[in-house]
N, C-alpha and C positions, 0 to 999 in steps of 0.2 A: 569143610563145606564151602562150595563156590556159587555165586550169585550171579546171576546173568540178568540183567536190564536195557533193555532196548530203547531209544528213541527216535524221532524224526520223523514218526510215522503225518501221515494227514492229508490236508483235499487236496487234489491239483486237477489241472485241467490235462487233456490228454496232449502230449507231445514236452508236457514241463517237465521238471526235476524234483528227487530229493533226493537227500541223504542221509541213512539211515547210521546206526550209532547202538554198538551193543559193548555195555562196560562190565568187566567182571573187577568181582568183589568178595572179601574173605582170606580164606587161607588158600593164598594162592605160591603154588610153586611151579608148575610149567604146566600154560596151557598147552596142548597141540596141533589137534587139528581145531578148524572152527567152522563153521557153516552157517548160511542162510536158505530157511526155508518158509516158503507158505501154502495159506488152505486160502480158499476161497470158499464158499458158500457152497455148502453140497458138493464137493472135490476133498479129494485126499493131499495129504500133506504131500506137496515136494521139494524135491531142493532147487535153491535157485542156483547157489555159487557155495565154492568149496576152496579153502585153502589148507593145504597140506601144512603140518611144522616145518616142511622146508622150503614152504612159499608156492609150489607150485599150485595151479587156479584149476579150475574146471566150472563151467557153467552151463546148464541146462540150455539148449537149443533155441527156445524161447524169449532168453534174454541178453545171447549171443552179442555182443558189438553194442550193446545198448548198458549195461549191470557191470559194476566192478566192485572187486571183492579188496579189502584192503587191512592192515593190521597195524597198530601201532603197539608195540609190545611192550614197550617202557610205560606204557598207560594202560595196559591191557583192556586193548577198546579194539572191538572189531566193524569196521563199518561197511556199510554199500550202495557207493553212487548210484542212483537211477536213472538215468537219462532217457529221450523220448518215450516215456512212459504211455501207456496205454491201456485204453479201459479193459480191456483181461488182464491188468496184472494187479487190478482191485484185489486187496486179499488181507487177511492179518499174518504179519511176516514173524518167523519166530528167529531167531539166533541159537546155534547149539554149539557145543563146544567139549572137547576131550578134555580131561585136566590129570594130570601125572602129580603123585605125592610124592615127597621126597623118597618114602620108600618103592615106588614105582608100581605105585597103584591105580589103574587111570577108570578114572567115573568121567560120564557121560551127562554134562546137564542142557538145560531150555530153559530160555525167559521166559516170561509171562506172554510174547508178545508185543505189534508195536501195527494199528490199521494203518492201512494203505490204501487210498481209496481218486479212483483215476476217472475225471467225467469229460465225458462226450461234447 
C-alpha cells in the first residue's frame, strides 16, 4: 500500500507563486508515472501536468509556460511549481501516481488533496 500526501496548497494573490509537494509513503518499490490534477467547484477533474517514468512532461494548455511538473525520486516527492498564477486555477489539486510492486503489479493511487486558491 502506497500513500500519497500533498502540500503547499494556499492563498495567493493572482500573478504570485507556489509550490506544490506530493510525498509518497509505504511499501514503495517503483513509482511510475505521476500526475497532477484538479477540480474546481462544479468542474470535473482534470489534469494539469504529467510525467512519464522516463521523465518526459506533458501539460494541459491552460497551464502551458506558467506549471512545472518535477520528481525527486530518491525522496519520492513529486512536486509542481505554479508561477503566474491566476484566479481560474483556484481549485483542490490532487496528485496521482502509478506504483509497480516488485512482482510487477501496478495500482493507481490519489492524495487526499491540497486547496489552491488564487485572488483577484
Amino acid at each position: 500500500q502506497v500513500q500519497l500526501v500533498e502540500s503547499g496548497g494556499g492563498l495567493v494573490q493572482a500573478g504570485g507563486s507556489l509550490k506544490l509537494s506530493c510525498a509518497a509513503s509505504g511499501s514503495i518499490f517503483r513509482i511510475l508515472r505521476v500526475g497532477w490534477y484538479r477540480q474546481a467547484p462544479g468542474k470535473q477533474r482534470e489534469l494539469v501536468a504529467h510525467m512519464s517514468s522516463g521523465g518526459s512532461t506533458n501539460y494541459a494548455d491552460s497551464v502551458k509556460g506558467r506549471f512545472t511538473i518535477s520528481r525527486d525520486s530518491a525522496k519520492n516527492t513529486v512536486y509542481l511549481q505554479m508561477n503566474s498564477l491566476k484566479p481560474e486555477d483556484t481549485a483542490v489539486y490532487y496528485c496521482n501516481a502509478d506504483h509497480s510492486t516488485a512482482r510487477g503489479e501496478v495500482y493507481n493511487y490519489w492524495g487526499q488533496g491540497t486547496q489552491v486558491t488564487v485572488s483577484s
